[in-house]
Phi, psi and omega in degrees: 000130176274332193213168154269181183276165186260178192311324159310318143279013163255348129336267217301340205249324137352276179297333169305306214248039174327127159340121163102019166271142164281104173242173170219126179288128175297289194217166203181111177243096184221081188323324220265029192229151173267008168309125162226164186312145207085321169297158193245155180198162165246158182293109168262322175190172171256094208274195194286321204268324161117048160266131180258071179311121191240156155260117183291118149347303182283067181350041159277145188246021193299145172267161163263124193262150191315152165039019161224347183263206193169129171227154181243099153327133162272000000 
């Protein structure tokens, strides 16, 4: 990731990604993690860098982080 995002897009990602959404992880480039494209998870917050911390179905609490991880809204 080159920069973080600005307060207008992590606002913007806030209102998509409300506490209690429903994602599907797209893509995720995190060797260490057993998360793969397809797993479901719900939105617990959106931090200040505009990482979306989900509680994941496989009970992983891994966040998706801005502009390298990738989620789908259900």
């Amino acid at each position: 990731m080159d920069r973080l995002p600005s307060k207008t897009a992590v606002e913007r990602l806030r209102a998509r990604f409300p506490k209690g959404t429903r994602v599907e992880l797209i893509k995720m480039d995190d060797p260490y993690t057993r998360l793969r494209p397809g797993d479901l998870g719900t939105v617990d917050f959106v931090d200040d860098t505009g990482t979306i911390f989900c509680t994941w179905d496989s009970g992983s609490s891994l966040g998706v982080v801005y502009g390298e991880d990738r989620v789908r809204k259900l």
